[in-house]
RODO-2510 file (C-alpha; in nm, 4 decimals, decimal comma):
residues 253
     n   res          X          Y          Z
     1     x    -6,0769    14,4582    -5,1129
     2     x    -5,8953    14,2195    -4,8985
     3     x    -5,7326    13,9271    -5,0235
     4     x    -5,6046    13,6350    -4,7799
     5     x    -5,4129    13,4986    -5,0491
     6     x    -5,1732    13,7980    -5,1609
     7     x    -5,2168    14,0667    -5,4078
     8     x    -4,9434    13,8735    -5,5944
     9     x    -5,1533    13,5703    -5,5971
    10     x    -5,4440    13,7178    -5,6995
    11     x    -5,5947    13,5734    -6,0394
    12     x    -5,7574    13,8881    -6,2032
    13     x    -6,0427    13,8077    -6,4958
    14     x    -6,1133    14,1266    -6,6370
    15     x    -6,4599    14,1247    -6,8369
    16     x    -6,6074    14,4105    -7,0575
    17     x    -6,9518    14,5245    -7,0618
    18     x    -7,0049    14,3697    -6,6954
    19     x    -7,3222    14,6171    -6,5708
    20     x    -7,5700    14,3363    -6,6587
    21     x    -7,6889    14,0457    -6,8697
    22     x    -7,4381    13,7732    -6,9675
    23     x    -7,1486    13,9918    -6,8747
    24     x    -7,2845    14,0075    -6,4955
    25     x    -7,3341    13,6534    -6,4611
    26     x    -6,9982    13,5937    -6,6385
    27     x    -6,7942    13,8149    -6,2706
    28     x    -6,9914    13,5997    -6,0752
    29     x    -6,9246    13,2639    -6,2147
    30     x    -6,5708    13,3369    -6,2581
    31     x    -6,6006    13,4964    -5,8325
    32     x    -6,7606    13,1519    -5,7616
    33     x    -6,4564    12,9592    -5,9458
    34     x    -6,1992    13,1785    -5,7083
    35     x    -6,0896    13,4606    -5,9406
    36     x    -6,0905    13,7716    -5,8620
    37     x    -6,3149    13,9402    -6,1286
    38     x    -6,2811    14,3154    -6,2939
    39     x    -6,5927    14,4720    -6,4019
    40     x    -6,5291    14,6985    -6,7116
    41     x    -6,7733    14,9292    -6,7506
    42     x    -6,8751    15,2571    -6,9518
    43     x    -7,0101    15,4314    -6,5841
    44     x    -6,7174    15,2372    -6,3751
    45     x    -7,0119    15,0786    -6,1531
    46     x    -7,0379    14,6729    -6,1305
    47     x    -7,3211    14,4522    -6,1425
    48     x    -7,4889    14,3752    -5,7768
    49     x    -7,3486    14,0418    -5,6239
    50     x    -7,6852    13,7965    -5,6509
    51     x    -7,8715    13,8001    -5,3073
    52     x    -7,8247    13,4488    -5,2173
    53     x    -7,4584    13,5439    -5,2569
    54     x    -7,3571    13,8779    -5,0856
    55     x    -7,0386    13,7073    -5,0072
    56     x    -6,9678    13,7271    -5,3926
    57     x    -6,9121    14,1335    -5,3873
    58     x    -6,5504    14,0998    -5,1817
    59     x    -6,4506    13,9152    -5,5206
    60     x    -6,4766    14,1863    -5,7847
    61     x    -6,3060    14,5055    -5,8956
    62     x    -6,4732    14,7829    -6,0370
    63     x    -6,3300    14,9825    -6,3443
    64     x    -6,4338    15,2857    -6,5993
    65     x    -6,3469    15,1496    -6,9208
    66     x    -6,5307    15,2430    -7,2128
    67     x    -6,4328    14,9436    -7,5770
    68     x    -6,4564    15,2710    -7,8165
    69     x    -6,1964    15,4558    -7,5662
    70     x    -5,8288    15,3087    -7,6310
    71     x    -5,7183    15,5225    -7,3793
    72     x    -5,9311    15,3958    -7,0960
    73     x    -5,8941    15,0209    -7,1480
    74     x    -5,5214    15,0945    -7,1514
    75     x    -5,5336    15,2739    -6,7874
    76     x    -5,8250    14,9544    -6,6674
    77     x    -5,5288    14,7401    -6,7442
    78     x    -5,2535    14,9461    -6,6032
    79     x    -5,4538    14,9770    -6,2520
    80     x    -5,5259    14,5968    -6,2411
    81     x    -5,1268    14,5440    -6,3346
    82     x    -5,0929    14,7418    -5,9938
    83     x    -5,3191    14,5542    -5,8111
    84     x    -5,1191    14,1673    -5,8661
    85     x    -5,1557    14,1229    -6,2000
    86     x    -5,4260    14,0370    -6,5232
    87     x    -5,4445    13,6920    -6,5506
    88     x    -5,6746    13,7066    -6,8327
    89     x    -5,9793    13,8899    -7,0527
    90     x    -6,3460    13,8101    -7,1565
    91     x    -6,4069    14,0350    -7,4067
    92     x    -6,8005    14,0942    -7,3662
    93     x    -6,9100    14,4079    -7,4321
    94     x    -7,1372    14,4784    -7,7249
    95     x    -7,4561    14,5951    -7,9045
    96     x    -7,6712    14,5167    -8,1364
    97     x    -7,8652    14,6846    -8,4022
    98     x    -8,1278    14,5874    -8,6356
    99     x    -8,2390    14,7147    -8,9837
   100     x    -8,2719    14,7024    -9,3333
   101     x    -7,9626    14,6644    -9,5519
   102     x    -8,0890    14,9163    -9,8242
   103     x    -8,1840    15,1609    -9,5625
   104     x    -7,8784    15,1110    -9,3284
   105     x    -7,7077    15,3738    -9,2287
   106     x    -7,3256    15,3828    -9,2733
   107     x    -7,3045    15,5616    -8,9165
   108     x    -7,4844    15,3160    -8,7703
   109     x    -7,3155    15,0470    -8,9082
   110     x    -6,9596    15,1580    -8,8120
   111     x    -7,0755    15,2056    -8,4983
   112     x    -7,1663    14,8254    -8,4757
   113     x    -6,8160    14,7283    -8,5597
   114     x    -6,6218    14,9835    -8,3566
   115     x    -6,7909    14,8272    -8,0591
   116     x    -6,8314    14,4490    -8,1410
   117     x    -6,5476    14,4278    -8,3686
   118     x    -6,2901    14,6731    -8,2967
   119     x    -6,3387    14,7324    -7,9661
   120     x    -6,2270    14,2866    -7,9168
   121     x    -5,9483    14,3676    -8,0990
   122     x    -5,8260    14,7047    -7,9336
   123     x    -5,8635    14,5223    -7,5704
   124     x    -5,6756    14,2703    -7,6645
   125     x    -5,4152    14,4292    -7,7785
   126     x    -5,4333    14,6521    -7,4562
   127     x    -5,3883    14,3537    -7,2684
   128     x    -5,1503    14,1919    -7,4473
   129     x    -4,8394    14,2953    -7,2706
   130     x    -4,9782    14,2482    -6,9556
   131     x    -5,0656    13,9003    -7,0100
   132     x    -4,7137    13,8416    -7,1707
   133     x    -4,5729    13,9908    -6,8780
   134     x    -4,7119    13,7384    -6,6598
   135     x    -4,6197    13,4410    -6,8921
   136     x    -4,9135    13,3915    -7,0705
   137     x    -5,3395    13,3975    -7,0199
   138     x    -5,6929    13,3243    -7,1432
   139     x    -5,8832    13,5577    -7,3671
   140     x    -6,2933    13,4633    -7,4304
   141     x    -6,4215    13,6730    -7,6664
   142     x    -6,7912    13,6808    -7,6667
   143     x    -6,9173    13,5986    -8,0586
   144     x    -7,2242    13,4993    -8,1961
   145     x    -7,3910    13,1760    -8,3613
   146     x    -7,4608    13,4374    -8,6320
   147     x    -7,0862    13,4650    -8,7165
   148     x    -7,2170    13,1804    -8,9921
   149     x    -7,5546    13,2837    -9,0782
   150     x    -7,7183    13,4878    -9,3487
   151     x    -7,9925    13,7026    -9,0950
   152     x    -8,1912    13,9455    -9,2630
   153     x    -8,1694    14,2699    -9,1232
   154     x    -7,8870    14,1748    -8,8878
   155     x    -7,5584    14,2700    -9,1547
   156     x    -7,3796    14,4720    -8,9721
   157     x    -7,4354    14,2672    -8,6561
   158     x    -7,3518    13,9500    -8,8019
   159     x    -7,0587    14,0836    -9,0067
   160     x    -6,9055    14,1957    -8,6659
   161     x    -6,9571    13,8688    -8,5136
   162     x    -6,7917    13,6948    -8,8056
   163     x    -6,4784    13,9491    -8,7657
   164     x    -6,4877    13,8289    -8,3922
   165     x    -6,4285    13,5235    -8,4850
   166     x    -6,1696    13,5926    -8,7362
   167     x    -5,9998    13,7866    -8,4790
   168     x    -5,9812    13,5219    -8,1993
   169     x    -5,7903    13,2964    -8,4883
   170     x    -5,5204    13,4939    -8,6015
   171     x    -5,4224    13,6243    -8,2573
   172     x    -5,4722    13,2737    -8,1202
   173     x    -5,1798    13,1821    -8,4120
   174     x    -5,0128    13,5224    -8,3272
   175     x    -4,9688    13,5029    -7,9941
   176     x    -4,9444    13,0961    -7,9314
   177     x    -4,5657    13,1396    -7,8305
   178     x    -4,6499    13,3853    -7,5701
   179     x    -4,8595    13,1320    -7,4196
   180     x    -5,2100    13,3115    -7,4872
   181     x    -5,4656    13,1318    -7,5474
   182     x    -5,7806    13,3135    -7,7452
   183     x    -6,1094    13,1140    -7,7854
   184     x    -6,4443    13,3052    -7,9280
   185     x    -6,7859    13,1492    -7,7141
   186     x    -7,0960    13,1947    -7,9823
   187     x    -7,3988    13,1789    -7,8041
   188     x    -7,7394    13,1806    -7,9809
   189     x    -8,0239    13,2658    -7,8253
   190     x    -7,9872    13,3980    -7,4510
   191     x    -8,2765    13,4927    -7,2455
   192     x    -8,1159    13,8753    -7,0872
   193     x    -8,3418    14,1771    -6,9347
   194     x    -8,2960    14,3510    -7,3096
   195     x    -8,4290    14,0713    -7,5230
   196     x    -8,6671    13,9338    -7,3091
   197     x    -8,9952    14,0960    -7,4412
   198     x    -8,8809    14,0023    -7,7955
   199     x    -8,8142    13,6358    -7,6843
   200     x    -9,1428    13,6218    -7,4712
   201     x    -9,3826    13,7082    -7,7665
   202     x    -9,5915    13,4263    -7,8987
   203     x    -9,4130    13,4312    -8,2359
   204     x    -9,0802    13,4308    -8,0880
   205     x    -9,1797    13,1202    -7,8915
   206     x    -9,2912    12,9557    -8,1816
   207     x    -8,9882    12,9791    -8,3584
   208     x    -8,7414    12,8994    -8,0979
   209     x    -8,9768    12,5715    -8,0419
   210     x    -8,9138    12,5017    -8,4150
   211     x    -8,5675    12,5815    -8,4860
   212     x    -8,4249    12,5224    -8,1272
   213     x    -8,3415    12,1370    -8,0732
   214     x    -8,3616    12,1978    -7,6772
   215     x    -8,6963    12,4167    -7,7810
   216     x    -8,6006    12,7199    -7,5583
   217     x    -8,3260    12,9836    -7,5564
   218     x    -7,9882    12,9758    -7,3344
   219     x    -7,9640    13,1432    -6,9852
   220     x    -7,7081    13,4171    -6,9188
   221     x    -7,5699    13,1481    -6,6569
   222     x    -7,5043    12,8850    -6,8956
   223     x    -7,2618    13,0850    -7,0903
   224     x    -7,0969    13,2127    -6,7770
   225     x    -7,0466    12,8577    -6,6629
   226     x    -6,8891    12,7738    -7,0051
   227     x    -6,6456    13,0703    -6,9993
   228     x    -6,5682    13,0198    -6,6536
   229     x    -6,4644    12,6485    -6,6938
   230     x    -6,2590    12,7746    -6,9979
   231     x    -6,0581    12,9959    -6,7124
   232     x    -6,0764    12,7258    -6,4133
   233     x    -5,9691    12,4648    -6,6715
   234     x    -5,7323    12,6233    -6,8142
   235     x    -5,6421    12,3913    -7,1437
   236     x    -5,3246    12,4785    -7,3110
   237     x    -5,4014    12,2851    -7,6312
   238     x    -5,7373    12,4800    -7,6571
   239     x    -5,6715    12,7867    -7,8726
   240     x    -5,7965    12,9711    -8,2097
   241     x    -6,1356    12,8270    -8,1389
   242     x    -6,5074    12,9022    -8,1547
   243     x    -6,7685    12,7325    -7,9590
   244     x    -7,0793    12,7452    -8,0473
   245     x    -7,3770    12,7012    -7,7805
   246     x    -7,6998    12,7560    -7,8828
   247     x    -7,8767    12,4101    -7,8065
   248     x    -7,7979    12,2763    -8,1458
   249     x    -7,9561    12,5843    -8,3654
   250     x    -7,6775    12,6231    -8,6084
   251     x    -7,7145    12,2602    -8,6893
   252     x    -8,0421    12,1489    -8,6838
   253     x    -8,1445    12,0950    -9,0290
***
């Protein structure tokens, strides 16, 4: 990839889980906003630059990385160390799966939290040193507005989201005089290729009309622009955070 600017200039944004959905429009907000941005992903193939904006493509990295493989997310960060430099993380990767509490499986719900929970924590901590090395850096971790919510059939989801949250705070307090800054993004509902079925049934509708101030759920693009003003920004004061956007849903009484 050529780079007018200097390898050693270069601003590298890694994101995880960047093949599609919010974590694809996340690489191209933050390509738009003049980072260069690393797609981490389980086959090591990125997202496909949006047609209007082919130029986009000459902007982002490509990496194997895999959240529930320490080992690869500690050679992702190695390679873009070699390559100028990681200026910071957005820790997106995740999955989500729905059931029954009493008929839960323990498997299944371990599996939730390696990826969600334990998987925000291990790449942080992979890129920890890398960051410090540099003098400091953003980290967005993706959470959820139900980090606060009691959602049947959603436990070990919303218990990972919760630990998300948790985590962003006490490395945020950790890691403050290393000049890191950690903030957690909650969306609510967001309109992707995986949930759009679900979200386009009548009774769906319905619901988001009722409990949804703004009467419609969020676009993959509106979180992207949030986490990449968070990185184009770049507010030292703003740390340990979570903020929530999900057109007023977690407060609409």
């Amino acid at each position: 990839m050529s780079d007018s600017t200097g390898v050693a200039e270069r601003k590298i944004v890694a994101v995880t889980g960047a093949g599609r959905g919010i974590g694809a429009a996340i690489v191209w907000e933050l390509a738009r906003r003049g980072f260069t941005a690393a797609a981490l992903t389980r086959s090591g193939a990125g997202p496909e630059a949006p047609p209007e904006e082919p130029e986009l493509a000459g902007r982002m990295l490509t990496l194997r990385a895999d959240v529930t493989d320490e080992a690869s997310l500690a050679a992702a960060f190695a390679d873009l160390a070699g390559r100028g430099g990681l200026a910071g993380l957005v820790n997106n990767a995740g999955t989500h799966h729905v059931g029954a509490s009493e008929d839960f499986a323990s498997a299944d719900f371990e599996r939730v939290l390696a990826i969600n929970a334990t998987g925000v924590f291990v790449a942080c901590r992979e890129a920890f040193p890398h960051l410090a090395a540099r003098g400091g850096g953003t980290i967005v971790n993706i959470g959820s507005f139900f980090d606060r919510m009691g959602v049947p059939h959603n436990t070990a989801y919303t218990a990972s989201k919760a630990a998300v949250a948790a985590i962003t705070r006490c490395l945020a307090v950790e890691w403050a005089p290393r000049n890191i800054r950690v903030v957690n993004v909650a969306p609510g509902y967001i309109e992707t290729d995986l949930n759009r079925e679900f979200l386009s049934n009548p009774k769906s509708r319905d619901y988001i009309a009722q409990r949804v101030p703004l009467r419609r759920p969020g676009s993959p693009e509106e979180v992207a622009r949030l986490v990449g003003a968070l990185f184009r920004e770049d507010i030292p004061y703003l740390t340990g955070e979570t903020i929530y956007l999900d057109g007023g849903h977690g407060i609409a009484h």
